[in-house]
N, C-alpha and C positions, 0 to 999 in steps of 0.2 A: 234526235235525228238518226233515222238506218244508216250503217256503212254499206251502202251501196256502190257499184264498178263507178269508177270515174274514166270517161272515155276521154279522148283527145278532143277537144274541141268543148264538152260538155261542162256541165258546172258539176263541180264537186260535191261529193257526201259524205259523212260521217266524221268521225270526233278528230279533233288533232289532240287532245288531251291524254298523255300518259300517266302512267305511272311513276312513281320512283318524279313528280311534278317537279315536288320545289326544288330539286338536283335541276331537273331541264329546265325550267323555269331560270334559276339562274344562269345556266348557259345562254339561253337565251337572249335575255338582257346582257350578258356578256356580249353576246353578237353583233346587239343596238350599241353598247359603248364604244366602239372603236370606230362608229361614226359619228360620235358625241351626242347620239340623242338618248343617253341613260351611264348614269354611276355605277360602275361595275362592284359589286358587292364581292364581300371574303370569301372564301370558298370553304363552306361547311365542316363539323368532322364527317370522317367516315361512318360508316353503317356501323360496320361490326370490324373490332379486331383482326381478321382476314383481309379487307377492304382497305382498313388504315397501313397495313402493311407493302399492300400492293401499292396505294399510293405514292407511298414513300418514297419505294424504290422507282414507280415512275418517273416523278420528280426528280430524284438526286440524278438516273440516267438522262435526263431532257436538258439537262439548263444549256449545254452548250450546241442543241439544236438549233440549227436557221435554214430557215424556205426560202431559196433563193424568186426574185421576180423572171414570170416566165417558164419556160421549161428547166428542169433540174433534176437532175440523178444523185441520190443520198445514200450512202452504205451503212447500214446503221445495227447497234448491236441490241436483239431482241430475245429476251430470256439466252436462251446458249447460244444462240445462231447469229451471223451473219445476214442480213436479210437487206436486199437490193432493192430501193422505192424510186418510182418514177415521180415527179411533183411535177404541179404546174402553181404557180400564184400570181392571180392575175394584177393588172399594175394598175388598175383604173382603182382597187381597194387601197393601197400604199400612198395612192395621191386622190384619195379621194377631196374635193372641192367642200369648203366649207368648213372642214372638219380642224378641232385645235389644234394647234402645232404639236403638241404631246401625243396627241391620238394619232394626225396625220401617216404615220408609219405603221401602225396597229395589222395584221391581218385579220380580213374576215371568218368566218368559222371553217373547220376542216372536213373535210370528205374524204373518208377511205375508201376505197375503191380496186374489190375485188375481182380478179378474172375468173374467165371458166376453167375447167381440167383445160390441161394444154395450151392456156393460153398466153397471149405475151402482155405483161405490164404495162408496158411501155405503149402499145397501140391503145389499151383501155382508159390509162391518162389520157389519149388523146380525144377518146370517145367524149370524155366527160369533162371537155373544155368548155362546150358552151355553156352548161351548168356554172361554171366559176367564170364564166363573164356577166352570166345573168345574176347571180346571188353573190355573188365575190368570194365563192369557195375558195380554198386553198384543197388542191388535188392531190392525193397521196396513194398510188399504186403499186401496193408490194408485190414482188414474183417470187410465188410461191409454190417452186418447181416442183416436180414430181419424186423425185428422187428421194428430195428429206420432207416432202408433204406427200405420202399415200393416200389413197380413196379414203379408210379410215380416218385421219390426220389432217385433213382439208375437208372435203364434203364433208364428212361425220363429223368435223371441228376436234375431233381428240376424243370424243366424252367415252365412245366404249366402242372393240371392235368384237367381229364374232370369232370363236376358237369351235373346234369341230373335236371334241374329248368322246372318244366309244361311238365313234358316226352319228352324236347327235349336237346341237348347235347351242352356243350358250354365247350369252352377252358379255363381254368383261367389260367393264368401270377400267378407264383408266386415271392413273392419277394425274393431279392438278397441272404438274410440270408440263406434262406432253400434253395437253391440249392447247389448241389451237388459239385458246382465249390469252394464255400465258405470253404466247406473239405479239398477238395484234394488239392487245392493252395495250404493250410495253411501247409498240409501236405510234399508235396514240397517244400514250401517255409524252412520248418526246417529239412528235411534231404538231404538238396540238398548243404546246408552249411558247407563251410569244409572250417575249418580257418579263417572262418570270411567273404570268398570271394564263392560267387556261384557257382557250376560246373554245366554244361548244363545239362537236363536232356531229359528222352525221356518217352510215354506213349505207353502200349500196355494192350489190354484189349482182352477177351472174352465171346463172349456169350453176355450174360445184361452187363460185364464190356464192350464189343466192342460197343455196342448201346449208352453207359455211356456216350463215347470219342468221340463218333462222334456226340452226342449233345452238350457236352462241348465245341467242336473246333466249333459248332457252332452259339456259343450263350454265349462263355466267351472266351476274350485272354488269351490265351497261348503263351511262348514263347519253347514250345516246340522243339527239330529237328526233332522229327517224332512223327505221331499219328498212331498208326498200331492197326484195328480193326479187331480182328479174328473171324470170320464166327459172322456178328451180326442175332439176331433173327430178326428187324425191324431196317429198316434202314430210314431215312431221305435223300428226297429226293429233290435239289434242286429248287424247284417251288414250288409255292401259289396254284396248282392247285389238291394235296393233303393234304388234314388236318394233323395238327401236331398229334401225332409222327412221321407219316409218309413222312410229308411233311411242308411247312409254311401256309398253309392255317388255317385259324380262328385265327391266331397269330396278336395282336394287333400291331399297327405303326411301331414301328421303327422294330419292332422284324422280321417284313416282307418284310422290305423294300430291293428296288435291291440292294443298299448298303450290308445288311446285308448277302444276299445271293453270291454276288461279296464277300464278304469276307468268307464266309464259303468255296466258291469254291478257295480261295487262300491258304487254310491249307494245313500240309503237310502229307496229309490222303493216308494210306496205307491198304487196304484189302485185309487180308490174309483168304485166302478160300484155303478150302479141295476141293477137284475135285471129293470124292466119300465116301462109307461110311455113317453109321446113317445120315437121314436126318429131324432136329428136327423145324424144321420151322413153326411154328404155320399159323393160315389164314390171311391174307393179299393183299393188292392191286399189292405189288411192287415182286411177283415173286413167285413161288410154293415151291421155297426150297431155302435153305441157300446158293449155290451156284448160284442159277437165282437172287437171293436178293443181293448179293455181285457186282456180272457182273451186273446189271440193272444198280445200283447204280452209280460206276464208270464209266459207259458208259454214264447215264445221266449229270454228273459231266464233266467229257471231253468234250461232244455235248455244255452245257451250257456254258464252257470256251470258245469254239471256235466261239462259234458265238457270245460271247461280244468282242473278239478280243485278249481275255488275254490267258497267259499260261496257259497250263493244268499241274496243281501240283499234281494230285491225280493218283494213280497208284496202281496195285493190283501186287497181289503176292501170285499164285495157287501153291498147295502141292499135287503133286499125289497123290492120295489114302490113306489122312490122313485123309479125314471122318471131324467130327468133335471132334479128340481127339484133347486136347490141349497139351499132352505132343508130342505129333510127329510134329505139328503145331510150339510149339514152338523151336522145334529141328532143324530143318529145314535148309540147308544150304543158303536158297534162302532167308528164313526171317534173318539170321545172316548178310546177303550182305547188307540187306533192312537196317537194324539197323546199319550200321556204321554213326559213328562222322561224318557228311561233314563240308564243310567251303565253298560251293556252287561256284560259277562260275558269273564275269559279266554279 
């Protein structure tokens, strides 16, 4: 089946199946157990030595996290920082009907949820309530000010900024610490924890949060089940034959290598685009507007899957005439389809 645009109103196309499966896969079923219709299984080991490390420390930081029901503000300590999250957990998942009295209290899977440059936390949790009435998210909005997150350091997610050495431009790599993946794990990793056992979680961003996510998915694992990027301002495009941010070009070894990009193209990257409306799209190689920049993108990502031979994971998801508001955006019955739990397919 093509990943073709899924419009509002329209029936859906393309694969919900990721990569990195049997990770989401059991998140997934993690998702179905806290309404008792599935055994929530052990939580695997890590990948690799780096992965079981981060775990770790996720872990030992989370166990004394709790999501209050409702709205809630949590200060919570992520890699060095301070970091202020807005939550919402809705109370119909807490009591849900039916469910054992063991499970009864359970939350459903987590939703991070990122804003634009400039924006406020606290309004984007609210954006992203119907979402967690519809699926029984728990909402978790970090504000990620300007100050200690720069254009580098947010949009760019950390991975490398440019330096101007003799009037000409070079990419720096930066290290693991200061990127932006080192946050939000951490951040994840402790409100994603409910009773001890992990619930799946899912990422959606916009703006510089959508440009965040789609660097993150591709240049740190996740075990995400969806990465859903709302109208980003620059996007990243599968080939060394644009420079980064736009592209992997001037990206040192391994950063650029086909590996690296075979696995960026195996995320489970959703681009939700406005079809009209402000169009805030700064200059760029990859499209004149937020909507040419969204379509490029995914089209490039499809083209690149099919002719390595692999599935195309990545798929968009247009909103008539929501512009680039993030509250109709994220209203959207076509992004509420997008964002369901799967447990994927053979």
């Amino acid at each position: 089946m093509s990943a073709g645009p899924l419009e509002c109103g329209r029936a859906m196309a393309g694969t919900l199946r990721p990569v990195q499966r049997s990770a989401r896969l059991r998140g997934a079923v993690a998702a179905l157990a806290f309404a008792g219709l599935a055994a929530q299984p052990a939580t695997a080991p890590a990948a690799d030595a780096a992965t079981a490390v981060r775990a770790a420390q996720v872990v030992q930081a989370a166990q004394a996290t709790a999501v209050p029901i409702g709205r809630g503000r949590l200060v919570l300590q992520a890699a060095d920082l301070q970091v202020t999250v807005f939550t919402y957990r809705p109370a119909t998942v807490a009591q849900l009907p039916g469910s054992p009295a063991a499970l009864a209290p359970r939350r459903g899977p987590l939703l991070l949820v990122l804003h634009d440059e400039g924006g406020e936390a606290q309004r984007y949790r609210d954006f992203a309530i119907p979402i967690a009435e519809a699926h029984g998210y728990t909402i978790a909005a970090p504000q990620l000010d300007a100050g200690r997150f720069a254009a580098w350091r947010y949009a760019w997610a950390g991975v490398a900024r440019r330096t101007f050495p003799n009037n000409g431009v070079v990419i720096e790599p930066e290290p693991p610490a200061l990127r932006l993946d080192a946050v939000l794990s951490s951040l994840v990793g402790q409100l994603r924890i409910d009773g001890g056992d992990p619930v799946p979680h899912a990422l959606l961003g916009h703006g510089a949060g959508a440009e965040a996510l789609v660097r993150w998915a591709a240049f740190a694992p996740t075990e995400a089940m969806h990465v859903v990027a709302a109208n980003p301002r620059t996007t990243l495009m599968p080939n060394r034959s644009l420079d980064f941010p736009w592209g992997f070009g001037q990206l040192p070894g391994s950063m650029a290598s086909e590996p690296a990009i075979r696995a960026y193209l195996a995320q489970p990257l959703t681009l939700l685009l406005g079809t009209s409306g402000a169009d805030r799209a700064p200059g760029g190689p990859a499209g004149d507007s937020l909507l040419a920049r969204g379509r490029n993108l995914a089209s490039a990502g499809r083209q690149a899957a099919l002719e390595s031979g692999r599935p195309v994971y990545w798929r968009t998801v247009e909103v008539i005439d929501a512009g680039d508001d993030p509250a109709r955006l994220f209203a959207s019955p076509a992004l509420l389809q997008a964002l369901l739990p799967f447990v994927g397919d053979e």
